[in-house]
TORGU-986016 format. One line per field, with one value per residue: residue number from 0; residue in one letter; chain; z, y, x of N, C-alpha, C in turn. Coordinates in steps of 0.05 Angstrom, whole numbers. Atoms other than C-alpha are relative to their C-alpha. Example, Ala and Ser with C-alpha at 12.3 -4.5 7.8 and 13.67 -1.06 7.14 Angstrom:
<pts>
seq = c(0;1);
type = c(A;S);
mol = c(A;A);
n.z = c(0;-1);
n.y = c(-24;-24);
n.x = c(18;-16);
ca.z = c(156;143);
ca.y = c(-90;-21);
ca.x = c(246;273);
c.z = c(0;14);
c.y = c(24;22);
c.x = c(18;-15);
</pts>
This chain:
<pts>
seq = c(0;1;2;3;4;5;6;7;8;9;10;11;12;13;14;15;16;17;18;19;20;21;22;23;24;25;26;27;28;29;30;31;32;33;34;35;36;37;38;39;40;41;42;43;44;45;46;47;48;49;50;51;52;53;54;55;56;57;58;59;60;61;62;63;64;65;66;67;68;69;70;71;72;73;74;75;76;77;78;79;80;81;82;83;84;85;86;87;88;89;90;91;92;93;94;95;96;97;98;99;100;101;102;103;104;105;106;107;108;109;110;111;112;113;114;115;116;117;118;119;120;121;122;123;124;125;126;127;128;129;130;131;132;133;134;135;136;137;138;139;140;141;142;143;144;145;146;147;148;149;150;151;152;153;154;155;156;157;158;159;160;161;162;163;164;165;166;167;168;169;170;171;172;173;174;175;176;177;178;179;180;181;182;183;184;185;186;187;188;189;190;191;192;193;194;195;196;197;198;199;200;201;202;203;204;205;206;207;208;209;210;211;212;213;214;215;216;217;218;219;220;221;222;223;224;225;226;227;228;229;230;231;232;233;234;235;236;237;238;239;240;241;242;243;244;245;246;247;248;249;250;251;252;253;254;255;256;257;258;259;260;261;262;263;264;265;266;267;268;269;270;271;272;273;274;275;276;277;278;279;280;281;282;283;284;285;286;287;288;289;290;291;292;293;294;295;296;297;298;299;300;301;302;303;304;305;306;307;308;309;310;311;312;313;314;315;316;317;318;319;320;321;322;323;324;325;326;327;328;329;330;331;332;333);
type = c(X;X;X;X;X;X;X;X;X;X;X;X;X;X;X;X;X;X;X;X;X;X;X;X;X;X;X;X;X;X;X;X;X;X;X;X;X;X;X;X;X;X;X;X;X;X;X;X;X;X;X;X;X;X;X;X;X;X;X;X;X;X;X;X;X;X;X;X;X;X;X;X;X;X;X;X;X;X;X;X;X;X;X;X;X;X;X;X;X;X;X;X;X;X;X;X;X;X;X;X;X;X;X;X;X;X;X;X;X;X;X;X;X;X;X;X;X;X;X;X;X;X;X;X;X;X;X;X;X;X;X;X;X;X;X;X;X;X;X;X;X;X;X;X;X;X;X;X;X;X;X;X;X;X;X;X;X;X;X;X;X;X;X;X;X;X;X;X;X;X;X;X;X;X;X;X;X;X;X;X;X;X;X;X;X;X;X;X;X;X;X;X;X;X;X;X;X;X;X;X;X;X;X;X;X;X;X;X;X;X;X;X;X;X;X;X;X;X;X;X;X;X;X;X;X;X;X;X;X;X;X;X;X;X;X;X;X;X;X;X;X;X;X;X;X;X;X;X;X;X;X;X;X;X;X;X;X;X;X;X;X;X;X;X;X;X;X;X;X;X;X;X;X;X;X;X;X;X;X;X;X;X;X;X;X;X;X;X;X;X;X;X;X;X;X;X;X;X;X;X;X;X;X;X;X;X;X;X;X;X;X;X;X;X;X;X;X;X;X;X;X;X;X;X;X;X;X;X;X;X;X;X;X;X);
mol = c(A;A;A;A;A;A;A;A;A;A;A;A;A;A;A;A;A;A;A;A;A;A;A;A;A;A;A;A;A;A;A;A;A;A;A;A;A;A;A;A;A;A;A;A;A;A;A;A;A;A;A;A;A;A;A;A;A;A;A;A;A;A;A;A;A;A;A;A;A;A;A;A;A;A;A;A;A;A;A;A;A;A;A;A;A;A;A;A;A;A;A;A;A;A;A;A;A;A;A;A;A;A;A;A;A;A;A;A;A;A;A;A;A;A;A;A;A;A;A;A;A;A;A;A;A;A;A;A;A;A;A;A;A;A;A;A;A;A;A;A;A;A;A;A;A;A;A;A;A;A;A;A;A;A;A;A;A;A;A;A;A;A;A;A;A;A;A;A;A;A;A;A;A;A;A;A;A;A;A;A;A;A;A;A;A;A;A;A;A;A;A;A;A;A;A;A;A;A;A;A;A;A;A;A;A;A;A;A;A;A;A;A;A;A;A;A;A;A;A;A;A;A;A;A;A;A;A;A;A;A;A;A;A;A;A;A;A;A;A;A;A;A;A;A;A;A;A;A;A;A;A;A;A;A;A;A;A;A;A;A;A;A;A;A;A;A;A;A;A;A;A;A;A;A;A;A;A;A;A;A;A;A;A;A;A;A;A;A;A;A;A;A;A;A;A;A;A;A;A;A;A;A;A;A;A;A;A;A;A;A;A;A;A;A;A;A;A;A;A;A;A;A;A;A;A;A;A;A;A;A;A;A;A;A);
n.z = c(0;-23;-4;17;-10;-24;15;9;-27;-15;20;-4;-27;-5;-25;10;-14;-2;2;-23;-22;7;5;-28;-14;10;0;-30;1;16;-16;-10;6;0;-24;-12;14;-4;-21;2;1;-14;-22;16;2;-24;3;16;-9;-34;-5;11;-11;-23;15;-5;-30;-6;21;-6;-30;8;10;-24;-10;16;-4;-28;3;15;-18;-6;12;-1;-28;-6;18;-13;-25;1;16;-13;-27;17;13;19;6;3;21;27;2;-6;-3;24;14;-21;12;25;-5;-10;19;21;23;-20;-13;17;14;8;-2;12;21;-4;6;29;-2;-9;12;27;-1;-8;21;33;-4;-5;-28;-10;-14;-23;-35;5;-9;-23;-17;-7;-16;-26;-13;-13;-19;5;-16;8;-28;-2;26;8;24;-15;0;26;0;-16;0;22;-9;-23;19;22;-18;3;24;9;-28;21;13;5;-8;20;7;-8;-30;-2;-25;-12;13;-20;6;5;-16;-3;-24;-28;-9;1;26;7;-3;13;19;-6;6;24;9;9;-18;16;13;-9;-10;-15;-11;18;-9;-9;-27;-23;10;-11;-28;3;5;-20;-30;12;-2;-26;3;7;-12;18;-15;-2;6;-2;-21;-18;-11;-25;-6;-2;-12;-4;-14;-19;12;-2;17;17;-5;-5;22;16;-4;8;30;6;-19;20;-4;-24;-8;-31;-25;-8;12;-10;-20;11;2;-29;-22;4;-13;-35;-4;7;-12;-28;-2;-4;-23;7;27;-9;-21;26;7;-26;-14;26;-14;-14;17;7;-13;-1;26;1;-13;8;23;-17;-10;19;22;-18;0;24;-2;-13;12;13;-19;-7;25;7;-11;-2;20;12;33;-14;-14;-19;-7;-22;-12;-15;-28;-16;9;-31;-22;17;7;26;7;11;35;5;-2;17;11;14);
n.y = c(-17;-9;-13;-32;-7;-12;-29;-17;-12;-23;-24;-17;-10;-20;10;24;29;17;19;35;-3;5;-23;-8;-14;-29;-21;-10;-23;-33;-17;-1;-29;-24;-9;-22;-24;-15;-3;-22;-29;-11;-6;-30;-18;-6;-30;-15;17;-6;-41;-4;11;-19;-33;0;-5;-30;-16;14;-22;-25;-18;-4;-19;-13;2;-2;-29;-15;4;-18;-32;5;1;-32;-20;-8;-1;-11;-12;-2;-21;-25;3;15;18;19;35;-15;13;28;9;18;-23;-30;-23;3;-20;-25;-16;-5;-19;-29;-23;-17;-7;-28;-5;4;-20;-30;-3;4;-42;-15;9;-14;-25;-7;-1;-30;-25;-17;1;10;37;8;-23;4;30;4;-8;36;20;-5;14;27;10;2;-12;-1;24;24;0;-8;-6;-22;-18;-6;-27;-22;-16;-15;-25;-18;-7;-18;-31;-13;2;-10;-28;-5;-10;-20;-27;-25;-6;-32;-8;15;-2;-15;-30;-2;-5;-18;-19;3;29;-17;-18;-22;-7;-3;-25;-15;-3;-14;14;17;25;19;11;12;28;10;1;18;-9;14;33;1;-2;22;15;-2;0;31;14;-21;17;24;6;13;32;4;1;1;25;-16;27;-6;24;-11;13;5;16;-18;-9;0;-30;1;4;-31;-21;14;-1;-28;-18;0;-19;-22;13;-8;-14;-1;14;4;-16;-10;11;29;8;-10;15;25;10;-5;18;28;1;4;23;6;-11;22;27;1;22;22;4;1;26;24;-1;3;31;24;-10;25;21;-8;1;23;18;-7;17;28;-4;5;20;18;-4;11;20;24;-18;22;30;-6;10;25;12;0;13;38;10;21;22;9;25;8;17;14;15;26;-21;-5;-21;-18;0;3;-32;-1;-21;-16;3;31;-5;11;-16;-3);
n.x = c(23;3;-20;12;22;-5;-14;12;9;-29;-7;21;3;-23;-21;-13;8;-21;-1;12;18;18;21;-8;-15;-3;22;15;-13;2;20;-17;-17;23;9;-29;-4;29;0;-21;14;21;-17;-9;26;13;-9;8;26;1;3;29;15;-2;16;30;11;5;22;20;0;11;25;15;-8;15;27;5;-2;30;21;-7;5;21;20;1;13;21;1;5;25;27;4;12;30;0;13;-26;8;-13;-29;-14;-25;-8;2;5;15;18;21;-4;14;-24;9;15;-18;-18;6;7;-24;-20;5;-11;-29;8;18;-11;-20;3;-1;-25;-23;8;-11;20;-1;23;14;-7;14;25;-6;-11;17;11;-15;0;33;12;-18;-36;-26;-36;-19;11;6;-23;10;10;-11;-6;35;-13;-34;8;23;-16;-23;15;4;-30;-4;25;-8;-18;-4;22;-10;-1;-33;-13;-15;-21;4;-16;-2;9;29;11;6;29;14;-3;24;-19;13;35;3;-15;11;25;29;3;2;-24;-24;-31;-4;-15;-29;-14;-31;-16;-10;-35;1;9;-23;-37;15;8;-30;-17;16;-3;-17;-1;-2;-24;-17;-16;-15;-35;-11;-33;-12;-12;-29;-7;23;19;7;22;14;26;23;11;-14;3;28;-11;-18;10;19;-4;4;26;12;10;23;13;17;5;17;1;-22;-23;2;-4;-26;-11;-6;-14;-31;3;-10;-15;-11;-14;-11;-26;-13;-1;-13;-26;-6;2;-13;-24;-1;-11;-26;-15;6;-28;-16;5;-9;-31;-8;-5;-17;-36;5;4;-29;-15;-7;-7;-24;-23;14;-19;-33;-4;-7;-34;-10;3;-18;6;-16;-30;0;-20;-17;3;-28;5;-9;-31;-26;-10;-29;-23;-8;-10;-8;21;10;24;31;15;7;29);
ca.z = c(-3869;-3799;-3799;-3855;-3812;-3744;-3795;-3814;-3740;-3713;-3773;-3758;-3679;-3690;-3634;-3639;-3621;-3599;-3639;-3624;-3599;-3620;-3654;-3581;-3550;-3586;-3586;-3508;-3505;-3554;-3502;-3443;-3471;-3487;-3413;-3395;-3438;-3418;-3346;-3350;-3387;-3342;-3280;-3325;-3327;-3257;-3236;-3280;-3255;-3179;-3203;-3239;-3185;-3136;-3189;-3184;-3107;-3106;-3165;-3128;-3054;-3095;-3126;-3057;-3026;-3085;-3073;-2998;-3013;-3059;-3011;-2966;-2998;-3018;-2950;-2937;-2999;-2970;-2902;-2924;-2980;-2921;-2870;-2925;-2941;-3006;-3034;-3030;-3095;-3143;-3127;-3142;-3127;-3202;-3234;-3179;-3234;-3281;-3252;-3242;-3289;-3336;-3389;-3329;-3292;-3348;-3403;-3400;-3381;-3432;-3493;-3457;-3468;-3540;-3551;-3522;-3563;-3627;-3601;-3580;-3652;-3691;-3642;-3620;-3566;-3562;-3564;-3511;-3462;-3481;-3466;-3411;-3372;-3387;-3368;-3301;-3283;-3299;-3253;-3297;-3266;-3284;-3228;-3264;-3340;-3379;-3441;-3394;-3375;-3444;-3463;-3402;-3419;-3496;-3474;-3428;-3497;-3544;-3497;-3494;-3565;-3578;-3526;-3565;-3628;-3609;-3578;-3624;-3667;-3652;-3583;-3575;-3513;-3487;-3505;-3448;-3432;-3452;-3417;-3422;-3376;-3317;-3272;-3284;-3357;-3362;-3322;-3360;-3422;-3393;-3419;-3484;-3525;-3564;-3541;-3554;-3605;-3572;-3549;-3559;-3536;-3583;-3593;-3585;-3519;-3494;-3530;-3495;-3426;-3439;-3461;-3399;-3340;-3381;-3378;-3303;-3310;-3347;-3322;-3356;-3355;-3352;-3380;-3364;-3322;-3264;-3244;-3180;-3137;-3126;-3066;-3034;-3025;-2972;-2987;-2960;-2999;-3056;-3047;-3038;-3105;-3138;-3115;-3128;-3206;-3209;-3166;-3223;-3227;-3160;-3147;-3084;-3026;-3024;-3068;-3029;-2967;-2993;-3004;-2942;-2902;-2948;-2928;-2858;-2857;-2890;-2843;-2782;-2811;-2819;-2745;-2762;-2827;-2791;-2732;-2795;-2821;-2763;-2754;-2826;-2802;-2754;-2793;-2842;-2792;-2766;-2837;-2843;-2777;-2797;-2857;-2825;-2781;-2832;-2877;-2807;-2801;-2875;-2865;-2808;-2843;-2898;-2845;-2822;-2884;-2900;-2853;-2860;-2889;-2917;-2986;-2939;-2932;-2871;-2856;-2841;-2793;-2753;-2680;-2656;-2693;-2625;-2590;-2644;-2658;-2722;-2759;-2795;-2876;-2857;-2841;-2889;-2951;-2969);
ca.y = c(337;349;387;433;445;459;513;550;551;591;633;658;658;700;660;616;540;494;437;359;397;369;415;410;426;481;512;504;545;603;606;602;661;702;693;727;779;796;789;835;891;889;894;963;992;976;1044;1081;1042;1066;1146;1143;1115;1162;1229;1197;1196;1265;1287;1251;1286;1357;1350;1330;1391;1429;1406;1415;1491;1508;1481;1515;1582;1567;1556;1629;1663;1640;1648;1715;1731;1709;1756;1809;1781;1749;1688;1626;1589;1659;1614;1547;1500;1475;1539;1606;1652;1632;1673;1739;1795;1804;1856;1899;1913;1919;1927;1999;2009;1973;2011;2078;2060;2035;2116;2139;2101;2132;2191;2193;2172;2231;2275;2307;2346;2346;2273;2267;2323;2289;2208;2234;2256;2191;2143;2188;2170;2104;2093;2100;2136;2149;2084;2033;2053;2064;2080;2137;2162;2172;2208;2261;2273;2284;2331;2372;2374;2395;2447;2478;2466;2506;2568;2578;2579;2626;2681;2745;2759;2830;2821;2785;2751;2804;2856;2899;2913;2958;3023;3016;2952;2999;3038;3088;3091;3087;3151;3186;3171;3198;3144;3137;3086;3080;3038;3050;3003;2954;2961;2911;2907;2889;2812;2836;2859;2803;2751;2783;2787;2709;2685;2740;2689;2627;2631;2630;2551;2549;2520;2540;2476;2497;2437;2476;2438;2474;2473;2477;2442;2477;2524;2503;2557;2559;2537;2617;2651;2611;2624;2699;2710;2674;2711;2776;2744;2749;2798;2825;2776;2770;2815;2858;2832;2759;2736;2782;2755;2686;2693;2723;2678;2617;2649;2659;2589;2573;2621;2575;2515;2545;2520;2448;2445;2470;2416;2363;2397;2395;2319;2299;2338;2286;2232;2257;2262;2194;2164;2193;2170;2101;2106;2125;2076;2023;2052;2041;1973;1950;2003;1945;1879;1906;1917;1848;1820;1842;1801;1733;1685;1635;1613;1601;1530;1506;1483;1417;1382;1322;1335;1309;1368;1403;1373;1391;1456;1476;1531;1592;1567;1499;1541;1518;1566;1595);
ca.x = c(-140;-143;-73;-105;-168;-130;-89;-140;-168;-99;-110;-180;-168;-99;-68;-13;-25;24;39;2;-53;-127;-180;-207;-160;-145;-216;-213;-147;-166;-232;-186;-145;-211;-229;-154;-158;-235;-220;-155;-194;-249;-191;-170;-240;-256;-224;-257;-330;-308;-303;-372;-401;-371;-395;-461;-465;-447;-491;-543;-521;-531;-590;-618;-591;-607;-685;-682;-660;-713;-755;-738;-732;-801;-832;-798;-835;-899;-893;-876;-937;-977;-959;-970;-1042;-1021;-1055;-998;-1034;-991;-923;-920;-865;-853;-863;-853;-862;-903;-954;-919;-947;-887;-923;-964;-897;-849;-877;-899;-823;-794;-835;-818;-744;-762;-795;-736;-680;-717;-722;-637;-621;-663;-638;-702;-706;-787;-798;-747;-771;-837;-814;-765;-826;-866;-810;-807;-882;-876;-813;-742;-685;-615;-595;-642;-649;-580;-623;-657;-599;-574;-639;-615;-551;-572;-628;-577;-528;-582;-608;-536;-524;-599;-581;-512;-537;-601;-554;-553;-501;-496;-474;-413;-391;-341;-384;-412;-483;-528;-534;-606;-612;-580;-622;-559;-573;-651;-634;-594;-628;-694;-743;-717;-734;-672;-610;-535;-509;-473;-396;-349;-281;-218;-203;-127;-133;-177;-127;-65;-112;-125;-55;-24;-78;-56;8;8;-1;61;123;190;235;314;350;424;473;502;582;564;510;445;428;365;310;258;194;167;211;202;124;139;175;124;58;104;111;38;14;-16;-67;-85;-147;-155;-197;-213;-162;-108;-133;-127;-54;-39;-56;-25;40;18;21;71;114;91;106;176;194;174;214;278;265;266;323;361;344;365;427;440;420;477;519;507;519;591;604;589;623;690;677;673;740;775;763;775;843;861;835;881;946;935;936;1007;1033;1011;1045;1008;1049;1109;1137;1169;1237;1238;1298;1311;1301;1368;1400;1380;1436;1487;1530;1524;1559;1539;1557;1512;1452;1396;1388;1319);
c.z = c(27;11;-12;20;32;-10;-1;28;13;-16;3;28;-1;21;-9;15;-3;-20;19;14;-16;-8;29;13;-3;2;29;4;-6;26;27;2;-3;26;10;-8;13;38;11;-11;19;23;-10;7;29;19;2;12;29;-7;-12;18;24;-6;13;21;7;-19;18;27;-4;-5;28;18;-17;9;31;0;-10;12;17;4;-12;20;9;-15;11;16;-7;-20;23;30;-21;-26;-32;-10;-13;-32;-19;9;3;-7;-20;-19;12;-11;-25;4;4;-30;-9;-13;15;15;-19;-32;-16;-1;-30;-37;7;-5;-36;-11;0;-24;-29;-2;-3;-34;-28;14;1;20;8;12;18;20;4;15;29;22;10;14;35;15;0;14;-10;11;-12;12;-19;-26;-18;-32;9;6;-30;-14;13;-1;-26;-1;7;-30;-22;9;-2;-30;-13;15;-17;-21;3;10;-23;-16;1;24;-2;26;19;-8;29;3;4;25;14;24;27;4;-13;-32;-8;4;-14;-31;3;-13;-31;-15;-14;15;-10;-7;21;1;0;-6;-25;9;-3;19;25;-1;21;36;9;4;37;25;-15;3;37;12;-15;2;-17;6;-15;3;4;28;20;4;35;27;16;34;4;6;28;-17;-1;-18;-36;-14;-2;-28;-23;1;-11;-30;-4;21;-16;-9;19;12;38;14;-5;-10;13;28;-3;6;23;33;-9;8;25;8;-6;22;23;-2;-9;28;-6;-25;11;25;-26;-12;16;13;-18;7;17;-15;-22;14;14;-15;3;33;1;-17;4;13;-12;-24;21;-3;-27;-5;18;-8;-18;11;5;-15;-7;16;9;-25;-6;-26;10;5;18;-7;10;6;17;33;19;-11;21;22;-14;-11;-25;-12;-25;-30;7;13;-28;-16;-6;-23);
c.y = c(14;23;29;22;20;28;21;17;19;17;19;10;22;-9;-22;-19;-17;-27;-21;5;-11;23;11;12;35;22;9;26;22;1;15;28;21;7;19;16;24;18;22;31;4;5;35;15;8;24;24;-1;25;37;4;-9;16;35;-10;5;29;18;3;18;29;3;-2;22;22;5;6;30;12;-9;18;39;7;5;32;24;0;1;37;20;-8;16;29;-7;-13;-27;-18;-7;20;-13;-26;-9;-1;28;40;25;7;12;38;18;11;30;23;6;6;1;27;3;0;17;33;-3;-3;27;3;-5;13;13;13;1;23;18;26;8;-1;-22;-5;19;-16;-34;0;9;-24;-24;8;-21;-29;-20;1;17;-8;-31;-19;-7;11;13;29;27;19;24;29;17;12;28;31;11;18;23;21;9;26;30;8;4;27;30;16;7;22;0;-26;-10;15;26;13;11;24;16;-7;-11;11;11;27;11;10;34;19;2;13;-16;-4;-14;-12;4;13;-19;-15;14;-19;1;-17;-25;2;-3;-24;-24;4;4;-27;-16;16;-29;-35;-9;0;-28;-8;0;7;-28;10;-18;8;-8;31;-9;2;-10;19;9;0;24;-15;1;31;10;-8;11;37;10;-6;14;30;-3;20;12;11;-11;-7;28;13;-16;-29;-21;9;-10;-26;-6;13;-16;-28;13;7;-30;-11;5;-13;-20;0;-23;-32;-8;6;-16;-24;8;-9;-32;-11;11;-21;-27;-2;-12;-24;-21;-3;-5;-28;-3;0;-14;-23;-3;-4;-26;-22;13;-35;-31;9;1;-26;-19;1;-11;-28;-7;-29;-22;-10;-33;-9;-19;-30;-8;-11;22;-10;15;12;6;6;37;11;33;25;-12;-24;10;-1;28;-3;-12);
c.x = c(-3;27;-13;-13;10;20;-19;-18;16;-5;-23;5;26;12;15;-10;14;-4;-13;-16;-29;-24;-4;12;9;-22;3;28;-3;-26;9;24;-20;-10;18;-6;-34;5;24;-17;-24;15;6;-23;-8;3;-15;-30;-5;-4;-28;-17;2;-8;-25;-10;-8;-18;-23;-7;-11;-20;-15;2;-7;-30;-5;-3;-23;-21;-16;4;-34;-13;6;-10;-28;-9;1;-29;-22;-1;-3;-22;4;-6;31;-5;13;27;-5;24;13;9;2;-7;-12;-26;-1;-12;25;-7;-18;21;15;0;-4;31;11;-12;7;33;6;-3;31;37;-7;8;36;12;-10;3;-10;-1;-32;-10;20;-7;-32;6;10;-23;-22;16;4;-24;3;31;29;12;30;12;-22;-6;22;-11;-17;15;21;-9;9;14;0;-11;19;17;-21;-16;17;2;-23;-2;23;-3;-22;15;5;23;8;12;17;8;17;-23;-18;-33;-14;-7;-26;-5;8;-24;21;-10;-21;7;10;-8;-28;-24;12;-3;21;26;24;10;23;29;15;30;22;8;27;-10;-18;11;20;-11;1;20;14;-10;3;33;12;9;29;29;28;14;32;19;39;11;17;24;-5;-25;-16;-3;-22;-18;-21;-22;-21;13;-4;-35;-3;1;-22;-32;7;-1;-24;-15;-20;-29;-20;-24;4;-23;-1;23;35;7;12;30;13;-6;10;25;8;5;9;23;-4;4;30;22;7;21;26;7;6;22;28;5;7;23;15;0;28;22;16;23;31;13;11;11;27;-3;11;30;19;6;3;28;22;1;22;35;5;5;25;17;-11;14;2;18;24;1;19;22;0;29;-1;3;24;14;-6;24;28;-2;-2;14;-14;5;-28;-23;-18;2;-35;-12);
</pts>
């Protein structure tokens, strides 16, 4: 019975238990082993104990530094509301702006941007000439209201947009203006009241006027290979041929001026450009110095080479053949 009993004890504790051992005995062992096992995982954990204990210090160090700051920063809000007559008791410590007037400063603002966001998406220009004048007064600006400047830039488009379509369709925009509106005209018509119909010029000729000052900007690109390597130009001459191109385009007086003095100065920064030429000249010159230079001494590294004679293996022979005559068949073959 007692064999049974100490069976069924190993079987619940999950540990083995030596033979010839007494219930006793056995309970004190399995406790004995629960202290190992306890005292081992709590050796594991302890670790783990030391870094939560070293977060907390420092949690603990921040919030104090934390609280010192806002202290701090505190004592400098009402040091200043009291050199500009302000009553300390509108900031307290717990709460600093639970007293500020939220809905009397931005309130009005933020319904004038409300207005104004309607107004951008029905694409009115009244109610925004009408909002963008209210949001002025009560303080928005392009730098502080992105819904303001929106408004602005709409306004500016549907203005444009409202000018373009109101221009006349009898007058075209090449077309030239009425005699009338001269003093030269008025005179010449003597008070008349009626105008000459408009004038306007052919949309060939202002097409091939258009395309003629457009194609200016347009570079040819000349993908054919040369046999023989290009002849540099001068940057003047170069400048020269292409003003003559389009001379054409280039109006008299300010424009003629213009280009007469870019190739005035071009023409003195000739000098400079042939000192720079004359120094990549040496530079050149230089190179191919060092260069031959350089084919010299791999010319004699190469000579020297053909006379060594490394793969060679020496003769060997005793050294008392010194004292002995020998003849020419009994010289050693190669």
């Amino acid at each position: 019975g007692e064999e049974g009993e100490e069976g069924e004890e190993g079987e619940e504790g999950n540990l083995p238990i030596p033979d010839g051992l007494t219930p006793t005995e056995a309970g004190l062992l399995r406790w004995v082993r629960a202290v190992v096992d306890q005292v081992e995982a709590a050796s594991q954990v302890e670790p783990y104990r030391l870094r939560v204990r070293e977060k907390e210090r420092q949690l603990a160090r921040m919030s104090r530094e934390q609280a010192r700051t806002v202290e701090e920063e505190h004592e400098k809000v009402l040091k200043a509301a009291e050199e500009r007559g302000i009553p300390s008791s509108l900031f307290p410590l717990e709460r600093p702006w639970s007293l500020f007037p939220w809905y009397e400063q931005l309130g009005p603002r933020a319904s004038c941007e409300e207005s104004l966001r309607l107004a951008i998406g029905l694409r009115d220009l009244e109610r925004l000439g009408r909002y963008l004048e209210l949001g002025e007064e009560r303080g928005l600006t392009k730098h502080n209201s992105r819904i303001y400047y929106e408004a602005a830039e709409l306004r500016g488009l549907l203005e444009a947009e409202g000018a373009a379509s109101a221009r006349p369709g009898a007058v075209g925009l090449h077309d030239d203006a009425s005699r009338a509106e001269s003093p030269a005209g008025a005179a010449e018509g003597g008070g008349a009241s009626a105008t000459p119909p408009p004038r306007r010029e052919e949309s060939g000729a202002v097409r091939a006027r258009l395309n003629d000052a457009l194609s200016a900007f347009i570079e040819e690109v000349d993908t054919s290979i040369l046999d023989r390597p290009p002849v540099p130009q001068p940057l003047l001459a170069l400048l020269t041929a292409r003003s003559e191109e389009w001379a054409r385009l280039v109006r008299p007086g300010r424009d003629a001026a213009r280009r007469d003095l870019i190739l005035g100065m071009v023409t003195d920064a000739v000098g400079l450009s042939s000192m720079q030429t004359e120094q990549s000249k040496e530079q050149e010159q230089e190179k191919e110095q060092e260069q031959e230079q350089e084919r010299e001494i791999e010319m004699e590294r190469y000579i020297d080479m053909s006379y060594l004679r490394d793969g060679e293996e020496p003769t060997r022979w005793a050294f008392c053949s010194l004292g002995q005559s020998r003849r020419a068949g009994d010289a050693p073959s190669e």
